[in-house]
N, C-alpha and C positions, 0 to 999 in steps of 0.2 A: 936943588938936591934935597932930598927928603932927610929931615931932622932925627936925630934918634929916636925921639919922642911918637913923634908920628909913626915912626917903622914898629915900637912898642905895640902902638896901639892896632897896628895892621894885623899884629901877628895875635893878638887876644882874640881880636875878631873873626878871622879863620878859625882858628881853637874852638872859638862856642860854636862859629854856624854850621860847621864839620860834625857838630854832636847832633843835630838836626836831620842831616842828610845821610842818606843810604850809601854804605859802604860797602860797595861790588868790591873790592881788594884790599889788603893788608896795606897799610898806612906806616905811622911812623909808630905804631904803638907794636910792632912786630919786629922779631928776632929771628937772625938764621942758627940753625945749629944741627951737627952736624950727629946722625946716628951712624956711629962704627960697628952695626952689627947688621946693617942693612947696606952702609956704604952710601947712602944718600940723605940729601939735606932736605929737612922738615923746618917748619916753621914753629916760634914756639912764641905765643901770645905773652906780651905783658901785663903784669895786671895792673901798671900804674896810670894807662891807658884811662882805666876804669875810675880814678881818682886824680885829676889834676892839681897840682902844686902849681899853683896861682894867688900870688898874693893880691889880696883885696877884691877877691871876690864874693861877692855878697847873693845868698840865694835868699828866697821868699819861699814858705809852703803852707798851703793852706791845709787845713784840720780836718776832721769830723768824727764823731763817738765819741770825742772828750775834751772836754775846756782848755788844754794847752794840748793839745793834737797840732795845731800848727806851729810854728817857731820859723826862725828864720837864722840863719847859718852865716859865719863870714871866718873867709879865711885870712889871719891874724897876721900871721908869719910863717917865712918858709925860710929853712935854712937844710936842704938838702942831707942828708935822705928823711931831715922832720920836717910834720906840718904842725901848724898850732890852728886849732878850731872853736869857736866858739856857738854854739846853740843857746840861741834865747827864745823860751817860748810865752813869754808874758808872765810866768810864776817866778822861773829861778835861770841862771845864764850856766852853763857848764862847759868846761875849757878843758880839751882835751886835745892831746899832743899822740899822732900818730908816726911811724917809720914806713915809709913807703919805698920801695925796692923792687927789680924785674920780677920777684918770685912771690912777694908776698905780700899784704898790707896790714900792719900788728898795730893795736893801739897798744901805748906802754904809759901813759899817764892820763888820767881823768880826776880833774874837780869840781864838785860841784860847789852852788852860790859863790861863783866867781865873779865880782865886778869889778874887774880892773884890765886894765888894756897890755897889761906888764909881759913883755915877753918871757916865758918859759923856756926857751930852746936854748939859749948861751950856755946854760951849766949842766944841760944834758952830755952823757957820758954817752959816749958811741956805742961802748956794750952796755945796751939797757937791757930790764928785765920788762918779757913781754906780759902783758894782761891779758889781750885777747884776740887770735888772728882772724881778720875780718872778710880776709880772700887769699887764696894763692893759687899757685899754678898746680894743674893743668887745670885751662877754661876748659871743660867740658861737662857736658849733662853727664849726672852721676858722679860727680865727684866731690868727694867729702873727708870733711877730718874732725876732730874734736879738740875743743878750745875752751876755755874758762869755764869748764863744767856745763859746755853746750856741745849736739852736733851742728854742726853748720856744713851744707849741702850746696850746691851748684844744679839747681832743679830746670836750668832751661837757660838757653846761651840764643843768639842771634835774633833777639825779640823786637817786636815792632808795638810800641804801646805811648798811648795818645794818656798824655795828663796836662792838667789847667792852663800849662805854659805851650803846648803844643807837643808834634810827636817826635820822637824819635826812635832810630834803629840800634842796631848791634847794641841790644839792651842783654845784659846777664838779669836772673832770677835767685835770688840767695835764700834757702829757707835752713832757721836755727830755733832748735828748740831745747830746753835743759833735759839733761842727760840723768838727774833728782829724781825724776820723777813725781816734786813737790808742784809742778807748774805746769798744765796741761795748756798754755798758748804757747802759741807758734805764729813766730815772726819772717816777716818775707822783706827783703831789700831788693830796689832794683837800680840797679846801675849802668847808667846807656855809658859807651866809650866816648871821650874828651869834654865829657857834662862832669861825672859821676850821678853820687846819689839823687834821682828823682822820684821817686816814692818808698815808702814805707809804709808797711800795713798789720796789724798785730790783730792776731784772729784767736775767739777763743770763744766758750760756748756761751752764748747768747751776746757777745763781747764782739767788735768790730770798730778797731781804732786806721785810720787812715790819715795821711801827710802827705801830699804830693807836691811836686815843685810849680809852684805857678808865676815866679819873673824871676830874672838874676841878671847880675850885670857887675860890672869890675869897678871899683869906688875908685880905685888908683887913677884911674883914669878919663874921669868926671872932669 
């Protein structure tokens, strides 16, 4: 009889290779719900699909157009509905504590030159005050709202896009730009479903910063 342990690790492993493979149907990252003015049930995407809460997971990404363009990502702690994140890209580490939920994914804490492994999530209060929403529902092209003095846009859903680590499908495209008008770049995220983040690209005139995911794997279970 298989040990817990082992069963742990069976189920990590479907989780990532699932982010790899084309997904012909709604998975477990999907909700039914019901419209009363039509009388029939719709399907309504979540978007945490798009962000796994996995502890000890640890991404790699490689760079380009600028000396810490690459960084590499681990997730610290998960204490439901927070994650705690840390980016290190060779200059400075920054630990930021996101709230993930069916409808939305908000960062509510970011610090930067953080070097300490201390969890942050114990004395978070459930009503937090948000910083910055990074996605919510509806997935669909054309869909957009404004957040921390950015719009941020839903420019392309069901993508099939090849980066360092290999490909994968049902990728969303996010493009946020300030709303100031002090800052003519424009930033693009992409997020395949049961990966998340594998590239990011900040574009701007003569300007071309690039991050894509090139290895990952769950430390917990090394």
């Amino acid at each position: 009889m298989l040990n817990k342990r082992i069963v742990k690790i069976i189920l990590i492993l479907l989780v990532l290779v699932s982010g790899c493979a084309a997904n012909e149907e709604l998975g477990n990252n999907a909700g039914e719900g019901i419209d009363n003015n039509e009388g029939i049930i719709k399907i309504q995407e979540k978007v945490y699909g798009y962000f796994p809460m996995l502890e000890g997971m640890h991404y790699e990404y490689r760079g380009e157009g600028i000396e810490y363009a690459a960084f590499i990502r681990d997730v610290m702690y998960v204490d439901p509905p927070f994650i705690q994140v840390h980016d290190n890209n060779g200059g400075t580490t920054i630990a930021a504590i996101y709230k993930v939920e069916e409808n939305q994914i908000a960062l509510i804490r970011r610090e930067e030159e953080f070097y300490s492994d201390k969890n942050l999530l114990s004395k978070l209060d459930k009503d937090v005050k948000i910083e910055e929403i990074v996605l919510k529902t509806p997935i669909k092209k054309g869909s957009s709202w404004e957040s921390n003095n950015k719009k941020i846009e839903i420019v392309e859903t069901n993508m099939e896009l090849e980066v360092s680590v290999g490909t994968f499908y049902d990728v969303i495209k996010i493009k946020s730009h300030a709303l100031n008008g002090k800052s003519e770049m424009i930033n693009y995220s992409y997020y395949a479903k049961n990966m998340g983040l594998i590239k990011r690209e900040s574009v701007g005139e003569n300007f071309n910063v690039i991050s894509e995911l090139k290895a990952y794997e769950n430390l917990k279970f090394k």
